[in-house]
C-alpha positions in Angstrom: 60.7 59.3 87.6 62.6 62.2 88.0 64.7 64.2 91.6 62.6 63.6 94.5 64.3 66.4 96.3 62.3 69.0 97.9 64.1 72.4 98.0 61.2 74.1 98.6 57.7 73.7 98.4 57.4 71.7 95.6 59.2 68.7 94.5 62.0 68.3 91.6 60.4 67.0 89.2 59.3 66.8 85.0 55.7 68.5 85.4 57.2 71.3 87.9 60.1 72.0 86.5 58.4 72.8 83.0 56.4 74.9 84.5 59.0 76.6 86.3 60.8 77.6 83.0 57.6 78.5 80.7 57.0 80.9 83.3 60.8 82.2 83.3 60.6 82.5 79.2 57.1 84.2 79.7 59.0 86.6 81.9 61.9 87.1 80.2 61.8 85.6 76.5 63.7 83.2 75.2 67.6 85.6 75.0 69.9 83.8 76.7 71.6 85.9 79.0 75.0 84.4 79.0 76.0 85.3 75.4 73.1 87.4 74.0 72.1 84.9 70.9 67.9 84.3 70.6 66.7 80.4 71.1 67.7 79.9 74.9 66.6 76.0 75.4 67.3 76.3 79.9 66.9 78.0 82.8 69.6 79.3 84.4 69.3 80.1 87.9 71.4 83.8 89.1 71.5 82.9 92.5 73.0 79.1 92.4 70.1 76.5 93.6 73.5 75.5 95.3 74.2 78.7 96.9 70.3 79.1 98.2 67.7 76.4 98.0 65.1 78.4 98.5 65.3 80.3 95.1 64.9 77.4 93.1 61.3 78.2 91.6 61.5 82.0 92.1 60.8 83.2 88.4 62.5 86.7 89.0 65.6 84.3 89.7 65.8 82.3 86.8 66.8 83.6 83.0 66.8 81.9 79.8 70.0 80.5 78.7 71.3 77.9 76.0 72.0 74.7 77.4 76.1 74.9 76.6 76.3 78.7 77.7 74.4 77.1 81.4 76.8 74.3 81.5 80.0 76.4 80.6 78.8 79.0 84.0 77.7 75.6 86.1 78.1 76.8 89.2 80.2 80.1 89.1 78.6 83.6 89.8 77.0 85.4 86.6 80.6 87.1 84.7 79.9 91.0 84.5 80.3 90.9 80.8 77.0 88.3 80.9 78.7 86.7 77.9 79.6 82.8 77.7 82.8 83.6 75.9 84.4 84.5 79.3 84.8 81.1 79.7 
């Protein structure tokens, strides 16, 4: 059923969402950019969808990250070294 949320002008859900990230991977490829290994499986989001809403299906916000590396960050701004092992 999926988030019925609506950020911004679409809603949260499975069709818009996998949308949202095969056009962040067509952007940006599939190196995550938390630790620097190929085979990112998420989208993480640079600006927080926490800190601003809005940005939620900008592509030029969103960059390809494993799923642990996105979990490990959750919430906290991008490290400067842009590697997961700062956590």
């Amino acid at each position: 059923m999926g988030r019925t949320s609506t950020p911004g002008p679409r809603p949260v859900n499975g069709a818009n969402v996998a949308a949202y990230d095969a056009a962040v991977f067509e952007a940006h490829g599939r190196t995550c950019h938390l630790c620097g290994r190929p085979g990112a499986d998420t989208v993480d989001h640079l600006v927080t969808i926490k800190a601003d809403p809005s940005m939620r299906w900008d592509v030029a916000n969103g960059r390809p990250a494993h799923r642990d590396c996105n979990s490990g960050r959750g919430a906290a701004p991008v490290p400067s070294t842009w590697r997961a092992e700062a956590w």
